[in-house]
C-alpha positions in Angstrom: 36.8 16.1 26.5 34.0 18.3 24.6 31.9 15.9 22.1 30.0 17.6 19.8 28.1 16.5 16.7 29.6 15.5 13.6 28.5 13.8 10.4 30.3 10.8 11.8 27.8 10.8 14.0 24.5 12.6 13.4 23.3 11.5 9.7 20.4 9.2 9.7 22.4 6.6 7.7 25.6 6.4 10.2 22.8 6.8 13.6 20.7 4.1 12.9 24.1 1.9 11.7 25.6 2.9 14.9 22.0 1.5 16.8 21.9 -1.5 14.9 25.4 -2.1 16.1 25.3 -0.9 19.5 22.2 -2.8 20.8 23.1 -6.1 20.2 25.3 -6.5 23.1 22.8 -4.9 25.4 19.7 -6.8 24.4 22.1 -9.8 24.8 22.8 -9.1 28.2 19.6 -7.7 29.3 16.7 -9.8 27.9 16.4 -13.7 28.0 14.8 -14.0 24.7 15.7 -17.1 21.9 18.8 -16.3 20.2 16.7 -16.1 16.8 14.6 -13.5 18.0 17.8 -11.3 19.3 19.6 -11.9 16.5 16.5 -10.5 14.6 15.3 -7.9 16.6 18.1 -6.1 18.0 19.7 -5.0 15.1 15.7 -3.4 13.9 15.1 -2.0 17.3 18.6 -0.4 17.4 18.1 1.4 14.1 15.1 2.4 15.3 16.2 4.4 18.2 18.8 5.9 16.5 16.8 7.2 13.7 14.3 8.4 16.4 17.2 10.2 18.5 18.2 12.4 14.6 14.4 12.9 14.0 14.2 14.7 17.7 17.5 16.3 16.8 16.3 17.4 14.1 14.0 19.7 16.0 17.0 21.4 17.9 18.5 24.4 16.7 21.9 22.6 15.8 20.0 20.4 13.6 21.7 17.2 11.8 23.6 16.8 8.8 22.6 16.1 5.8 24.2 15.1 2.5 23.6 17.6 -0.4 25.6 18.1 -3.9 28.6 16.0 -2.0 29.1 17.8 1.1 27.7 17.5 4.6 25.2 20.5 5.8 23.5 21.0 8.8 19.2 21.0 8.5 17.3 22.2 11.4 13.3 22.4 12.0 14.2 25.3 14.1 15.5 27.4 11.1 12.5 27.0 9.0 9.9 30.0 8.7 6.8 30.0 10.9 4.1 29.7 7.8 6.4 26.7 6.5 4.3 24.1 5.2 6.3 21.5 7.0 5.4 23.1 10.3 1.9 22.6 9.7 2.8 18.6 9.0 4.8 18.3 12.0 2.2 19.8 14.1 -0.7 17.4 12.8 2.0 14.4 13.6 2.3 16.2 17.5 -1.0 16.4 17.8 -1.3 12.4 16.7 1.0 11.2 18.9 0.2 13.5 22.2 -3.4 11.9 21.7 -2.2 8.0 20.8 -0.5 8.4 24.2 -2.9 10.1 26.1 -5.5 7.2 24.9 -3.0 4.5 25.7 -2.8 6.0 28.8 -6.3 6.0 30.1 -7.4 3.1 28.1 -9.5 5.1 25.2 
């Protein structure tokens, strides 16, 4: 069976409503927190990872899909020209987060 992307599955709506839905039974299983605090978190924390996994998809030459004048279209960081102002953002943001990790790491 060959899976490949679809809007079914790689829009940022549909991913993080597929997260939300998908982690509750694993944070259920796997963590011993209060019921309250699953109830709470798992649904946020599974949106969250399933916007993350579009925005790194996003940075893959088959892109995601987006919804523009009614119809589904694919976007991809890859496509944009090299003096893009958007390149210049997202390379800022790398640059932010290689260093927060790199300071978590060693303690900074």
């Amino acid at each position: 069976m060959f899976i490949r992307r679809t809007p079914l599955t790689h829009t940022p709506l549909h991913s993080a409503l597929f997260g939300a839905i998908s982690s509750a039974p694993a944070c259920f299983l796997l963590f011993h927190y209060s019921l309250l605090f699953q109830l709470a978190a798992s649904p946020f924390f599974g949106a969250l990872s399933g916007l993350s996994h579009i925005f790194l998809d996003a940075f893959t030459e088959r892109g995601i899909y987006v919804k523009r004048n009614g119809r589904y279209e694919r976007f991809a960081l890859a496509h944009l020209p090299y003096n893009s102002p958007v390149n210049s953002v997202v390379a800022a943001a790398s640059l932010f987060i290689a260093f927060a990790c790199v300071s978590y790491a060693f303690g900074f």
